[in-house]
C-alpha positions as CSV (number, residue, x, y, z in Angstrom):
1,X,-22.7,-24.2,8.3
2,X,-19.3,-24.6,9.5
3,X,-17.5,-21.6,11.6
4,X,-13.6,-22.3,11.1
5,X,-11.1,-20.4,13.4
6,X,-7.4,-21.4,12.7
7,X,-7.6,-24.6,10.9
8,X,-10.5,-25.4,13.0
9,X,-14.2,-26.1,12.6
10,X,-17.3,-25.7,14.8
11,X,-21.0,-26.9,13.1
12,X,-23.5,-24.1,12.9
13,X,-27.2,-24.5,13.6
14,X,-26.6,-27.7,11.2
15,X,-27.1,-25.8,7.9
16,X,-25.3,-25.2,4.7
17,X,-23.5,-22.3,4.7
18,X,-25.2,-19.4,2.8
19,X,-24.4,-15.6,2.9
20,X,-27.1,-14.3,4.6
21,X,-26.2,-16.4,7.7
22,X,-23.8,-14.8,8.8
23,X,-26.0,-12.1,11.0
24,X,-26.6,-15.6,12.9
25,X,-23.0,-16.4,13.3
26,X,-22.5,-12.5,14.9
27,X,-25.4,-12.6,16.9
28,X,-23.9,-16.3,18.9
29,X,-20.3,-14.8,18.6
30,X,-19.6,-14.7,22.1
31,X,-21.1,-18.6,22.7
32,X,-19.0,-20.3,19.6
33,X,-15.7,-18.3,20.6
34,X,-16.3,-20.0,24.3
35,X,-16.8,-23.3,22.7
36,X,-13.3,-23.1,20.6
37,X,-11.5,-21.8,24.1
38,X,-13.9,-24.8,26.2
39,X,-12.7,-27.4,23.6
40,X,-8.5,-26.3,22.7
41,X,-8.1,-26.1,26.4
42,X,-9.1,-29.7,26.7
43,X,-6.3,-30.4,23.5
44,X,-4.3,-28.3,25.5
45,X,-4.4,-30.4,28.8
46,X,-4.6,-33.9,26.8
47,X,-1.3,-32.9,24.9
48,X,-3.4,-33.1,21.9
49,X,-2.7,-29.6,20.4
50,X,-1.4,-28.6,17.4
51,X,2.8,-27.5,17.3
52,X,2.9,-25.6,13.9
53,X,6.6,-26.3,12.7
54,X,5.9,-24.5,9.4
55,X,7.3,-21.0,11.2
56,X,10.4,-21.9,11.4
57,X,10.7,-24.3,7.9
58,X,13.0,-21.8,5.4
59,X,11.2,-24.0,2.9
60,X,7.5,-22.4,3.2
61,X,7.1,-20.4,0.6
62,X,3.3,-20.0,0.5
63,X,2.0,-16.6,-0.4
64,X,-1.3,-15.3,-1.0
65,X,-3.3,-12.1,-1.1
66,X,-5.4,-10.2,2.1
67,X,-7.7,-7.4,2.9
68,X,-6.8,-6.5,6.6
69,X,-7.4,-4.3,9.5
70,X,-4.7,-3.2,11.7
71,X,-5.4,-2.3,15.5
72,X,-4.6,0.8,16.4
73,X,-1.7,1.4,19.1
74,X,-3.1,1.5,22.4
75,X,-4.5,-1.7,21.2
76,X,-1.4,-3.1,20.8
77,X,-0.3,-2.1,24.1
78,X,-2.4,-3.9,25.8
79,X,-1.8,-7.1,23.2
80,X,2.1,-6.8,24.4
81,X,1.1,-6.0,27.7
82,X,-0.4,-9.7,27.6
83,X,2.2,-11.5,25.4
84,X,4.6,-10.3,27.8
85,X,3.4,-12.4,30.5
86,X,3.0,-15.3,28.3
87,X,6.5,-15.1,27.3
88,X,7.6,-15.2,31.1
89,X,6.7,-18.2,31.4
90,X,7.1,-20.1,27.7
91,X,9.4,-17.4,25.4
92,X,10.0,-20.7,22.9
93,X,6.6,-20.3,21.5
94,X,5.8,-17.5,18.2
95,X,4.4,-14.3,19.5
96,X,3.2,-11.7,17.3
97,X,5.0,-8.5,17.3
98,X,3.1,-5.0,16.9
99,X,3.4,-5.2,12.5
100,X,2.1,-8.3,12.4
101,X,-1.1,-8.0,14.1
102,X,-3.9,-8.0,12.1
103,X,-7.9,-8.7,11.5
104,X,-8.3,-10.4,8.2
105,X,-11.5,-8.7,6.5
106,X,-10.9,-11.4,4.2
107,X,-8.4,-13.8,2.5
108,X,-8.4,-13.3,-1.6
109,X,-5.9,-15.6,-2.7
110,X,-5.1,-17.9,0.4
111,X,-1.4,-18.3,0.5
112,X,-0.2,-20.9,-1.9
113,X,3.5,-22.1,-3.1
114,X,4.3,-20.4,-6.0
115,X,1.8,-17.7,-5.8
116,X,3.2,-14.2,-8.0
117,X,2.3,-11.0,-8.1
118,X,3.2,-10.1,-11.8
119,X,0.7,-12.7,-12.5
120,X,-2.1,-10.6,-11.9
121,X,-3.3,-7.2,-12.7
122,X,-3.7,-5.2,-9.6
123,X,-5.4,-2.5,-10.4
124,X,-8.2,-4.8,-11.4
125,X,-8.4,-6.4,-7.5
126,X,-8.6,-2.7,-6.1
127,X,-11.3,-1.5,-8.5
128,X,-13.4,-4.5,-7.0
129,X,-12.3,-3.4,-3.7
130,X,-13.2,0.4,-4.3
131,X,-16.4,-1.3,-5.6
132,X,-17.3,-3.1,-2.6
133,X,-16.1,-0.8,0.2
134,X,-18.9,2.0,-1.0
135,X,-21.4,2.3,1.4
136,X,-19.3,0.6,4.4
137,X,-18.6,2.8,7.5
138,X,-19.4,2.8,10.9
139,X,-17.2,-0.1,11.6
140,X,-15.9,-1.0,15.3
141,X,-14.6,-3.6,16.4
142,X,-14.7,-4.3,20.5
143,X,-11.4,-6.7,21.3
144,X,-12.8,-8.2,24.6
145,X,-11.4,-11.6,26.3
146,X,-9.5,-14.0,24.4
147,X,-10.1,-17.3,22.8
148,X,-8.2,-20.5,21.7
149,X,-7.6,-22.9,18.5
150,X,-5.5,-26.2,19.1
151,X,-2.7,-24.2,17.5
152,X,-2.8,-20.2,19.1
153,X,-4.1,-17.9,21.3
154,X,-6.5,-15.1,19.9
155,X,-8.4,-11.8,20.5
156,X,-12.3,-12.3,20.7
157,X,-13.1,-9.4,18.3
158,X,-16.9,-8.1,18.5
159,X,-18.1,-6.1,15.3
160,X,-20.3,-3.4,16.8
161,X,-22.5,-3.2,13.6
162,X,-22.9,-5.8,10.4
163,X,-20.5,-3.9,8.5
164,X,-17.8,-6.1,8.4
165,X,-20.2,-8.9,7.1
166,X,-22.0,-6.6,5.0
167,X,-18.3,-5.9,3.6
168,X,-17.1,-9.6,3.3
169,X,-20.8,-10.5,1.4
170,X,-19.7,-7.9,-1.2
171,X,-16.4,-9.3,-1.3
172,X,-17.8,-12.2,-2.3
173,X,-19.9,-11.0,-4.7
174,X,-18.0,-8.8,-6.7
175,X,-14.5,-11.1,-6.6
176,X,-16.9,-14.3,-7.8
177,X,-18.6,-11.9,-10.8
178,X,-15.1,-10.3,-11.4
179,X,-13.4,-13.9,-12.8
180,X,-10.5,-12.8,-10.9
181,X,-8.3,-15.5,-9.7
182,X,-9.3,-15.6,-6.2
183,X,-9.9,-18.5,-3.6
184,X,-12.4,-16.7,-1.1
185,X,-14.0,-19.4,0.8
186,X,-11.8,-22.4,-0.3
187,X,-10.4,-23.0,2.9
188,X,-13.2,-21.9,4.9
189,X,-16.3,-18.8,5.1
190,X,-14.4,-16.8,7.2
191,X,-17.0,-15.3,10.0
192,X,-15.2,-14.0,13.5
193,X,-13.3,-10.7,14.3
194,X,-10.4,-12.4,15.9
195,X,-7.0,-11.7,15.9
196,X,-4.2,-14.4,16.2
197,X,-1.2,-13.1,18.6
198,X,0.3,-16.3,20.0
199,X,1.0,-19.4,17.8
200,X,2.3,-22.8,19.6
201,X,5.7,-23.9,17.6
202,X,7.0,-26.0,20.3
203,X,5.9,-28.0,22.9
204,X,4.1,-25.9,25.8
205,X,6.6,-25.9,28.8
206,X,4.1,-25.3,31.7
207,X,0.7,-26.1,30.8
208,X,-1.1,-24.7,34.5
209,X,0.6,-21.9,34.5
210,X,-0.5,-20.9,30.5
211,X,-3.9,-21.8,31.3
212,X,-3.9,-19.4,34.4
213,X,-2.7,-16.5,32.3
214,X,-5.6,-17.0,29.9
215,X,-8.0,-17.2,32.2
216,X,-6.7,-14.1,33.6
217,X,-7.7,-12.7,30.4
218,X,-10.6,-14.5,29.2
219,X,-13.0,-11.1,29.6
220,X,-10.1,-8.7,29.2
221,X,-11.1,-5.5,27.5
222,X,-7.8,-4.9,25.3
223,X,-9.8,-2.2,23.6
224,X,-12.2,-0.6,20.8
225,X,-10.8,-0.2,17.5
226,X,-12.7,2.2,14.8
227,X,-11.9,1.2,11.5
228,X,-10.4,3.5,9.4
229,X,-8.8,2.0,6.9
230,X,-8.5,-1.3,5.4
231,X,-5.6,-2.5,3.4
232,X,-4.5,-5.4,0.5
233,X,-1.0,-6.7,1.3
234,X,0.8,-9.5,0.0
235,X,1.6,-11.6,2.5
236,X,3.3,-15.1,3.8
237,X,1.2,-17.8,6.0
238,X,1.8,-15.7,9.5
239,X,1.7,-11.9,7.9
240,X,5.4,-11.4,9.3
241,X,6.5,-7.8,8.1
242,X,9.5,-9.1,6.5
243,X,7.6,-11.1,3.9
244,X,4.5,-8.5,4.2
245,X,4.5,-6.0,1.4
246,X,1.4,-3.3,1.8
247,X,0.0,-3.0,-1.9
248,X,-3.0,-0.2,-1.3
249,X,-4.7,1.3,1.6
250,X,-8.4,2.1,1.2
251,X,-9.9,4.4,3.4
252,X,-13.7,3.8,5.1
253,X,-15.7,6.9,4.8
């Protein structure tokens, strides 16, 4: 089973990857989020890492379609709080601003070139929504410490209960028995609570001093978030607002 965190992977327990694994992949959260940060910091300090110049390339037109959380604002204060510092010391690389943040429950349509709206029916993707979001509740998400791809930084997010896997399985489910055009899974079974808030699209100017900052905050507590609503948006590669557009908000009971 493969865990993949911003283009990515880490091997699981050597298995295939199956729904009902990913209890297991909660459960050694914590320990695979410490290997991503243990092994990016090493791309990091070898000059190895990943500079993402698709942010800034007026040709990307990839689009796709999400289910997504959004922290809650004292959340997000403490998010800034730490971006701030980060952009003391390197303000050339992409930090998310407060209406980009996001937790993706889970990606529908991954973004693609070319990818339309009026060529689906979207009251048929929030009936298999409505569908699988009965019977989820009770969902928490602790944002402690932060983690590392060889392309961002990212909040560690904790799920408090298995409803946000229980939610995803369903997902899966319902969108594969729906014959829905969808692309869950293509890229990669999405497992992890994090959030991205820091993407590298130039070259890092002072390496020590980045590393020191996310040490600082490698068991920060940026906050708990209950879950109160979910929501589909149509959306670019980096969930910028501009490009965002915020299609139906479901509400957990």
């Amino acid at each position: 089973m493969f865990l993949k965190v911003d283009k990515y992977f880490l091997k699981i327990n050597g298995s295939n990857h199956s729904l009902n694994e990913n209890r297991i992949v909660s459960m050694d959260l914590k320990k695979h989020y410490d290997i991503l940060y243990k092994e990016s910091i090493e791309k990091i300090v070898a000059d190895t890492y990943h500079i993402e110049h698709e942010i800034d390339s007026p040709s990307d037109h990839r689009f796709g379609l999400t289910l997504l959380i959004r922290p809650d604002s004292q959340t997000k204060n403490r998010i800034q709080a730490f971006l701030n510092e980060l952009k003391e010391i390197d303000p050339d690389q992409y930090y998310y601003p407060d209406s980009d943040i996001h937790i993706t429950v889970l990606s529908i349509i991954s973004c693609y070139d070319g990818f339309d709206l009026a060529t689906i029916s979207l009251p048929d993707y929030v009936a298999v929504i409505e569908k699988s979001l009965v019977g989820i509740h009770d969902l928490e998400i602790n944002f402690q410490g932060i983690t590392a791809s060889p392309s961002a930084i990212m909040l560690q997010g904790f799920p408090n209960t298995n409803s946000l896997n229980d939610l995803r399985n369903k997902l899966r489910v319902n969108f594969k028995e729906s014959g829905l055009e969808e692309s869950i899974d293509k890229r990669y079974a999405i497992q992890t609570a994090h959030s991205t808030v820091a993407r590298f699209r130039k070259p890092i100017e002072n390496k020590e001093k980045l590393i020191a900052i996310l040490e600082k905050h490698r068991d920060f507590n940026f906050g708990k978030v209950k879950v109160e609503s979910c929501y589909l948006v149509y959306n670019d590669w980096y969930q910028r607002e501009k490009w965002v557009k915020e299609l139906k908000e479901f509400k957990l009971g």
